[in-house]
N, C-alpha and C positions, 0 to 999 in steps of 0.2 A: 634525628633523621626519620622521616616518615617514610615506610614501608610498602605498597599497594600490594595489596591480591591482583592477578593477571590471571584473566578467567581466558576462556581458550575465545579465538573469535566471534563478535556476536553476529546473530541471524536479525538478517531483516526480514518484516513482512508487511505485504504491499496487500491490501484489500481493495476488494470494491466490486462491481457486479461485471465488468469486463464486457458489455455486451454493442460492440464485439472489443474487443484489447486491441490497440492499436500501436503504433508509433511512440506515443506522449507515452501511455506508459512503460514501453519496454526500453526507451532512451531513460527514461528518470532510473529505473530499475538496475539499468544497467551501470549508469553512471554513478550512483550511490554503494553499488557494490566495491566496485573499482577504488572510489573516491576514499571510502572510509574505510576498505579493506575489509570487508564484511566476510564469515562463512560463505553465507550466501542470500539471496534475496528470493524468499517465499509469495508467489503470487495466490494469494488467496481469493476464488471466487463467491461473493454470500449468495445465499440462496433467499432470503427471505430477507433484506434493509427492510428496516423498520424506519426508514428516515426518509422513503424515497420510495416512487410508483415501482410494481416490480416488474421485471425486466421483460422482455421483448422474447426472445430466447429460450428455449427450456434451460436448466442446470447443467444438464448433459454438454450439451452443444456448447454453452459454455466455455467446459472447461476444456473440450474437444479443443476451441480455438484457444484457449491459452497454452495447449500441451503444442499443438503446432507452430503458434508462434515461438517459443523457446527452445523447442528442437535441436541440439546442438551447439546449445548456447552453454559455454561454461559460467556455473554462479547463478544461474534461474531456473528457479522450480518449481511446480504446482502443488499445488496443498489442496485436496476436495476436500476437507473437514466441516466445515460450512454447510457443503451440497448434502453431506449426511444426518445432519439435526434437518430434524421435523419442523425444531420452533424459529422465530424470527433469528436473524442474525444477530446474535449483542456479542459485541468486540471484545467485554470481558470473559464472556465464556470460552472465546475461541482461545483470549491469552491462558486463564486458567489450563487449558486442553493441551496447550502448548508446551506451558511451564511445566506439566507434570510429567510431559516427553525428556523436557529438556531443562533436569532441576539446576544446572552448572555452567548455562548455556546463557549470557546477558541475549535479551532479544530486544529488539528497534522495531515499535510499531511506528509504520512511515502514513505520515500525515501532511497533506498541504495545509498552508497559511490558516485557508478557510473552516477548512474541518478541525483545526487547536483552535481558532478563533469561537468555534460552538459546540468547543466539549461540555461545554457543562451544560446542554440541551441531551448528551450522551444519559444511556444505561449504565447506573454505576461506576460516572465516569471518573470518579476520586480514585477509584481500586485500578485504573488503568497504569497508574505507575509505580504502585506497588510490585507491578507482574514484567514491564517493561521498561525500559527508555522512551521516550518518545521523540522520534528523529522528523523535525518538523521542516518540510522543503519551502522554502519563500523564493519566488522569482527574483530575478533583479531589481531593485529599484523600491520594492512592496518592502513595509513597514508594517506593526504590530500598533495599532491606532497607540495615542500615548494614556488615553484613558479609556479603559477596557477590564472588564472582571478579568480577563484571562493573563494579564499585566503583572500581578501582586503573584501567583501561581508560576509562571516564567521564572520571575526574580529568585522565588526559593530553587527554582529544582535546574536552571540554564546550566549544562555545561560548556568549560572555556577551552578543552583544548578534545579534538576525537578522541587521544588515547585515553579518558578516562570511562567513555563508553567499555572499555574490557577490566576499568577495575570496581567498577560493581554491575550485582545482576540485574537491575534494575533503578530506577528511580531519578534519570537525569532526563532535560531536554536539550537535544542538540539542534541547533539549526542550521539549515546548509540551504548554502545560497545556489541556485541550479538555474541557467537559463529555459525558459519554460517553451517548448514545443506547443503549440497554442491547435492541438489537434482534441475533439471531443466527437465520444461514440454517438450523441445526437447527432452533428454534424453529416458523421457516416452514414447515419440512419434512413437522414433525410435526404443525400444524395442516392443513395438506393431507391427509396421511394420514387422519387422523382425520375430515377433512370439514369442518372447521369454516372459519373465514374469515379469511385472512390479510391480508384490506385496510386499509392506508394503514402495514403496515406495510414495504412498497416501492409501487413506483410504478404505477401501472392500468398502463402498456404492457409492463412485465415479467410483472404478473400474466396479463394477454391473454395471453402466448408461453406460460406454464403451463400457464394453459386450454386453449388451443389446441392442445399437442404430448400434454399429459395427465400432466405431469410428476410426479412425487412423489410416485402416489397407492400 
C-alpha cells in the first residue's frame, strides 16, 4: 500500500500586469480557488513582463486596483513582490521568492492554454516546475494541438486526479476546464479612450480609482 505525504493546502498564484484587473480574472481566481480547494489565490501584479509592451498604469495604481477589487473577498490576495524588483519580471524568480517563504507549502502557478502553450519561449522555463505545479486553465471546448513541443512535457508531469496537487510540493500539471469570461483589459482600455462605458465589466471600486486618477483616456 502506498503512502502519500499531505502537505497542508496549496497556494495559487495568478500573475500578469492587471492593468486594470477585471471580471475574467477575479471569476477564474475565484472559481479555481473554490474548485480545487486551494489556501488561497495570490494575485500577483509584474511590474516589468519582459514578454509584453509595459503597462498603461504606474505599479502603484496597479495594485491600488487589485487590493480594491478583492476587498472582502475570502481566498484572494495581493502579492507586490514583483512591484519591488527593479529587474524585468521572470516568473522564476518570483517562484524562487515564494518558495523560500513557503518551503512546505505545494504552490500552483495558474496559467492559460496560451501561455503553457509558450513556455519554453519563457525565462528558465524548465525550473518552473521544479518550484511549482502548474495549474493550466483551458476554456471549453480548446484542445492542446496534437503535435506541439509542449505535448511530450504535459505527458511526463499531467496530473489525474486534484488531490495529488497536496501530495507533492511541486512538479505536476493540472488542468481545469473553466468557462471563459471573454473580458480583456485592452478592451477596457479602449472603451475609456473612446468614452464609452466600461461598467460591470470589472468592479465599481476599480472603476472609482480610474475615474479618479484619469486613467486610460
Amino acid at each position: 500500500m502506498t503512502i502519500h505525504t499531505i502537505y497542508p493546502k496549496p497556494i495559487g498564484l495568478l500573475g500578469g500586469t492587471f492593468d486594470p484587473i477585471h471580471h475574467g480574472h477575479l471569476r477564474l481566481a475565484l472559481e479555481l480557488y473554490e474548485r480545487l480547494d486551494l489556501a488561497e489565490v495570490r494575485l500577483l501584479p509584474s511590474a516589468n513582463p519582459p514578454h509584453r509592451e509595459a503597462p498603461t498604469a504606474s505599479a502603484q495604481l496597479r495594485l491600488d486596483m487589485v487590493q480594491a477589487a478583492i476587498q472582502g473577498v475570502p481566498g484572494l490576495s495581493a502579492d507586490d513582490r514583483e512591484l519591488r524588483r527593479h529587474q524585468p519580471s521572470y516568473t522564476v524568480d518570483t517562484l524562487l521568492s515564494i518558495r523560500e517563504e513557503y518551503p512546505y507549502h505545494p504552490l500552483c502557478l495558474i496559467l492559460g492554454m496560451d501561455a503553457f502553450m509558450a513556455l519554453s519561449s519563457w525565462y528558465q522555463w524548465e525550473r518552473l516546475i521544479t518550484l511549482a505545479h502548474l495549474l493550466v486553465v483551458r476554456r471549453i471546448g480548446t484542445l492542446l494541438p496534437e503535435v506541439h513541443r509542449m505535448q511530450e512535457f504535459l505527458n511526463s508531469h499531467q496530473l489525474h486526479h486534484p488531490d495529488e496537487l497536496r501530495q507533492q510540493l511541486a512538479g505536476g500539471v493540472w488542468i481545469e476546464e473553466i468557462p471563459a469570461l471573454t473580458i480583456s483589459a485592452t478592451q477596457i482600455r479602449d472603451l475609456i479612450a473612446t468614452g464609452r462605458n466600461p461598467r460591470y465589466l470589472l468592479p465599481q471600486t476599480v472603476l472609482n480609482l480610474i475615474h479618479t486618477h484619469q486613467l486610460y483616456r
